[in-house]
C-alpha positions in Angstrom: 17.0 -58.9 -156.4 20.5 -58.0 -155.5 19.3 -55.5 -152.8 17.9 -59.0 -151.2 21.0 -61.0 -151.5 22.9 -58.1 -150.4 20.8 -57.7 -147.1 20.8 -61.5 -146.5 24.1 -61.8 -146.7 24.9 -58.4 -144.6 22.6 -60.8 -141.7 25.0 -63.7 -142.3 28.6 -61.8 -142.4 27.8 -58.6 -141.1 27.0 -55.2 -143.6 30.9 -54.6 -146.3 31.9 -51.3 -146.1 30.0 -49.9 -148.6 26.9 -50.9 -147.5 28.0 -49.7 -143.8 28.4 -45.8 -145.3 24.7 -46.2 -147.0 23.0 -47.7 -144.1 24.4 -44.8 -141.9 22.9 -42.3 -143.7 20.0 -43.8 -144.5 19.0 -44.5 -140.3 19.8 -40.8 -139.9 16.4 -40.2 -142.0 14.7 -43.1 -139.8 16.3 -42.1 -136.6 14.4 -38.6 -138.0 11.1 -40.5 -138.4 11.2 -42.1 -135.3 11.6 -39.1 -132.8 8.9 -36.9 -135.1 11.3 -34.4 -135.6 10.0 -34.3 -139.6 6.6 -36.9 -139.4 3.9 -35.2 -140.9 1.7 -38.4 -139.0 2.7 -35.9 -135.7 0.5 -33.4 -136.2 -3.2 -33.7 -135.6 -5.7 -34.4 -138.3 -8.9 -32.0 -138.7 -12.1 -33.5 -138.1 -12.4 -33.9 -141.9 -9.6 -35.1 -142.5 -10.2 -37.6 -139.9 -13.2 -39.0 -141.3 -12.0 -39.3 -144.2 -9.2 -41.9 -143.1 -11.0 -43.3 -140.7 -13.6 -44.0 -143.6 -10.7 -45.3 -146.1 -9.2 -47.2 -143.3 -12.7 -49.1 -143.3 -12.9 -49.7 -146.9 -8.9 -50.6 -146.9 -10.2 -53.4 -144.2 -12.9 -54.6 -145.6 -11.0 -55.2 -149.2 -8.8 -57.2 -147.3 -10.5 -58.8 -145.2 -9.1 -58.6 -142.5 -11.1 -58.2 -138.9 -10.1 -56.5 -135.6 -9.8 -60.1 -134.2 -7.1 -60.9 -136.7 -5.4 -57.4 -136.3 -4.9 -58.2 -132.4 -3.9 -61.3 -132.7 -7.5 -62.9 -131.8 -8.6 -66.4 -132.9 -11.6 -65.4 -135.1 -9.9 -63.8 -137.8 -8.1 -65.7 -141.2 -4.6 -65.3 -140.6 -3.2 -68.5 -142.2 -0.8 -70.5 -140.0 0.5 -72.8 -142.7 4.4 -72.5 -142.2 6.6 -75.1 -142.8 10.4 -75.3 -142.5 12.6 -74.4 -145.5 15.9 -75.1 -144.1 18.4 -75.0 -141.5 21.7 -72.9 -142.5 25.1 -74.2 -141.4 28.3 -72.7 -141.9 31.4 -74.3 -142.7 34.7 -73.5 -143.9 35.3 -75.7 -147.1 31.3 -76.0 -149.0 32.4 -79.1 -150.9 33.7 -80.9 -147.5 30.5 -80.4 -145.9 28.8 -81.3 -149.0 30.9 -84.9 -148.7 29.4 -85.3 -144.6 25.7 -85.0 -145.6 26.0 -87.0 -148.9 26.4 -89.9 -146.1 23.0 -88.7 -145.0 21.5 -89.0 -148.6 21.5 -85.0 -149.2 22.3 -84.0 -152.3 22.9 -80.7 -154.1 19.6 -79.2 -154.8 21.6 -75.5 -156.0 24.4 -73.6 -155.7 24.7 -70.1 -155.6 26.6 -67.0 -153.9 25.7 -65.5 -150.8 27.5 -62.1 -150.6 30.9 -63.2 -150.1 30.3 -66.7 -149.7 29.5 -69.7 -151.9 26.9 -71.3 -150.8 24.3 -74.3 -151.9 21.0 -75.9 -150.8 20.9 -79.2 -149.9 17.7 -81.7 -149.8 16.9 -84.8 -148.7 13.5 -86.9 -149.5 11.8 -88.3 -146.9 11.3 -91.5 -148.7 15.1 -91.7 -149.4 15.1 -91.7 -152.8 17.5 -89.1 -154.8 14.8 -87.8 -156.8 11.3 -88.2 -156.1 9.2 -85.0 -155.3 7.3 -86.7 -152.8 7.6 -88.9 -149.9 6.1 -91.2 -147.4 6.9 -92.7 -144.2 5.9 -96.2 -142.5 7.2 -97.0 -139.5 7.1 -93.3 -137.4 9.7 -91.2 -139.2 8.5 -87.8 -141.1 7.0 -87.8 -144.2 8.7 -84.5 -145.1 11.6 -83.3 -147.1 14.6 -82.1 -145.1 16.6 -78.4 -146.6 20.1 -77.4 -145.4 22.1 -74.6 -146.4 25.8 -74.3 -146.0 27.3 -71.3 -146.6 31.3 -71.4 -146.9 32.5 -68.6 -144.7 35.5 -66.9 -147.2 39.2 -67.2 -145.6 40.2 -63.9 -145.4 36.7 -63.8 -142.5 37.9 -66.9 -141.2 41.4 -65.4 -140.3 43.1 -69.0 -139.4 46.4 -68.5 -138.0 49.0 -70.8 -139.4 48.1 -74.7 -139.1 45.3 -74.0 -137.9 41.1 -75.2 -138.8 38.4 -73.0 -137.1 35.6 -75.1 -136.1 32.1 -75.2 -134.4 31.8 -74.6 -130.6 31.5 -78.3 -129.1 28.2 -77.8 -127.7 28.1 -80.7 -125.6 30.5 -78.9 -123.4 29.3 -75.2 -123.5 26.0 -76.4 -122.1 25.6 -72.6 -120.8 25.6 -71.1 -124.6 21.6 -70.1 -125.9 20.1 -70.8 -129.6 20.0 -73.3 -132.0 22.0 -76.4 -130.5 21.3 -79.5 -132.8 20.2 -80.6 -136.8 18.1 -83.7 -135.6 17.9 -86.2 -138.7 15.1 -89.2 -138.4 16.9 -92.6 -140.3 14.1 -94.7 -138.8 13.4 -95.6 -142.5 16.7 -96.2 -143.2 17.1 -99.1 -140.6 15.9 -102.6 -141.9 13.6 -104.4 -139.7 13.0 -108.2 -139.8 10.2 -109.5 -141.2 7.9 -112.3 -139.7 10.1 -115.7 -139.7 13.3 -114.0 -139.8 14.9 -115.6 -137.3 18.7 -113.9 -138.0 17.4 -110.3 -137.8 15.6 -110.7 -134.3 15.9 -112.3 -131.1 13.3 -112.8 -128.8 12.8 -112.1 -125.1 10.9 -114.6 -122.3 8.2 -112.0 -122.2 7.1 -112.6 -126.5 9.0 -109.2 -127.1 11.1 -109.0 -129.8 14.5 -107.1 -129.7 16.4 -106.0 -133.3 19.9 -107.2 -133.8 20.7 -104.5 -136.1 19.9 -101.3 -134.5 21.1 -97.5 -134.7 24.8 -98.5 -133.4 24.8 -101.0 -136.1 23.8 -98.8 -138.9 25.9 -96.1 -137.8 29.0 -98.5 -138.1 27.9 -99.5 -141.6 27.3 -95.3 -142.3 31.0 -95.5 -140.8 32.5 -97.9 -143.5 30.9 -96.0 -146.2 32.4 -92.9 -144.7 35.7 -94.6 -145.1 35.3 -96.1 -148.2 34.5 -93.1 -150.0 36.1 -90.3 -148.2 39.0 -91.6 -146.2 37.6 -90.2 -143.2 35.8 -91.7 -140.1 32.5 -90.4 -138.5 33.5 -88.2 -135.4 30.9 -89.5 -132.8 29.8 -86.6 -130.0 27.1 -89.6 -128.1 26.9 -93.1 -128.7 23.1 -94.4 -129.3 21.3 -94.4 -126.2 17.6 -95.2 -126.0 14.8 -92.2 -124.5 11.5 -92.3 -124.2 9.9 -89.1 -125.1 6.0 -88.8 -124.1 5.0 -92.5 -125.5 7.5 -92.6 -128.2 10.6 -95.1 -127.6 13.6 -93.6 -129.6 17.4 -94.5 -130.2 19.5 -91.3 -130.4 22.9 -90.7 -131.2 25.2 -87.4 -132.3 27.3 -87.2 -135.0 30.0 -83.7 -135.6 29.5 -83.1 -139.6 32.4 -82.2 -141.0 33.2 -78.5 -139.2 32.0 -79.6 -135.7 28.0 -78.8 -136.0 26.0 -81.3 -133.9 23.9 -83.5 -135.9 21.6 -86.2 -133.9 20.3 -89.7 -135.1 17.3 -90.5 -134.1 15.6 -93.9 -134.7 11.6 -94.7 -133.7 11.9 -97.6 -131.6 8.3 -98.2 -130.7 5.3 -96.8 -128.4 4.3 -97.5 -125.2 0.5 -98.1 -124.4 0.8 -96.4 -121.3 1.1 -92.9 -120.6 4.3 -91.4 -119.3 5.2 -88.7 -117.0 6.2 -85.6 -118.7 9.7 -86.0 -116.0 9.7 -81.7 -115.4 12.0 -82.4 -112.2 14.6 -80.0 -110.8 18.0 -80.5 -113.3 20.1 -83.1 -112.2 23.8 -81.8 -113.4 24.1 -84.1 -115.7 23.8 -82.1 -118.8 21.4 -81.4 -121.9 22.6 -84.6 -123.9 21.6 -87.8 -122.1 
């Protein structure tokens, strides 16, 4: 178990120097491996020999169960493809800061624990909004799935801040060039009331029998604003304002937040669904950016 934590965090912060004087010699034996200078597998079996793995190889298979289809990759064989996500890791350079941002979002502290040098904790979030329940559900077009983040507190002496000075995220919305993960996208259509039939305060309606919502993504937001205040002393940091997109059929509000070390987190809100179909809009970039 600590040879795992060890090589998770080396992935995170990069190998300490004790691990850096054991991997080296221990990639001299692969290195060895890998050009055949010492790989027994080099030399060629005698017909025997051969038959004999080629025979055990068969068995090995069959125990298994595994066919040539699956082995290559084919559709016929029984390679499982349920995966789901876990979580989404975040650094940040004060945990219990961060820990404060998404506590607006209804995360709360699933664990704590250390990463090599770091601390670090999991976060969850029900997808019904409750604090507790193991299970969730979802009416009106958000996921009916629990949401994981981890935040892993990146120690000072990595940090290196000069004096008076807070390292924070690259601002994405302006290093459009930069590759990888851009954006934590968070669904609070639950979390947006909706009028109900004969409300007449929570709705207005259109000439054409539509109706539109008075209190909208902009408006919760503002409210999520207040609480941010109330609590924390602090106001949201807004990257976009809400904007509405359609997306295939799908009608949504979106909106970026900065959490509290600059990450991009997006709001999205299910707005509705068109009955017709839409085209997928794969035209030449316009300039305009990846955040509309």
């Amino acid at each position: 178990m600590t040879q795992i934590i060890r090589q998770h965090s080396s992935v995170i912060f990069g190998p300490s120097r004790r691990d850096s004087s054991s991997s080296s010699s221990s990639s001299s034996g692969n290195d060895e491996i890998a050009s055949g200078g010492a790989d027994t597998r080099s030399q060629r079996p005698s017909s025997s020999s051969s038959s004999s793995s080629s025979s055990s190889s068969t068995t090995s298979s069959s125990n298994r169960g595994i066919d040539d289809d699956e082995r290559g990759g084919g559709g016929g064989g029984r390679l499982s493809y349920a995966i789901t996500t876990h979580h989404v890791a975040i650094k940040t350079r004060n945990i219990e800061n961060a820990i404060d941002f998404y506590s607006l979002l209804g995360f709360r502290v699933e664990t704590k624990f250390v990463a090599g040098p770091a601390r670090a904790a999991w976060l969850i979030h029900e997808g019904d909004g409750s604090a507790s329940s193991s299970s969730s559900s979802s009416s009106r077009g958000g996921e009916s799935s629990r949401c994981r983040i981890e935040l892993l507190e990146v120690p000072s002496y990595v940090l290196e801040e000069p004096g008076g000075m807070q390292r924070r995220a690259i601002d994405l919305t302006k290093r459009v060039e930069l590759l990888g993960l851009n954006h934590l996208a968070l669904d609070v259509t639950n979390c947006i009331p909706r009028s109900s039939v004969g409300d007449d305060d929570a709705a207005v309606v259109s000439p054409d029998g539509s109706t539109c919502e008075l209190y909208q993504l902009r408006e919760w937001m503002d409210d999520l604003n207040v609480l941010s205040i109330e609590k924390f002393g602090k106001s949201l940091r807004i990257a976009m304002s809400p904007t509405k997109r359609i997306i295939g059929r799908e009608v949504y509000e979106m909106a970026f937040l900065f959490d509290a070390d600059g990450t991009l987190v997006e709001l999205m809100n299910h707005s509705g669904t068109l009955m017709q179909d839409i085209a997928d809009g794969w035209v030449p970039w316009d300039g305009r950016g990846f955040i509309q």
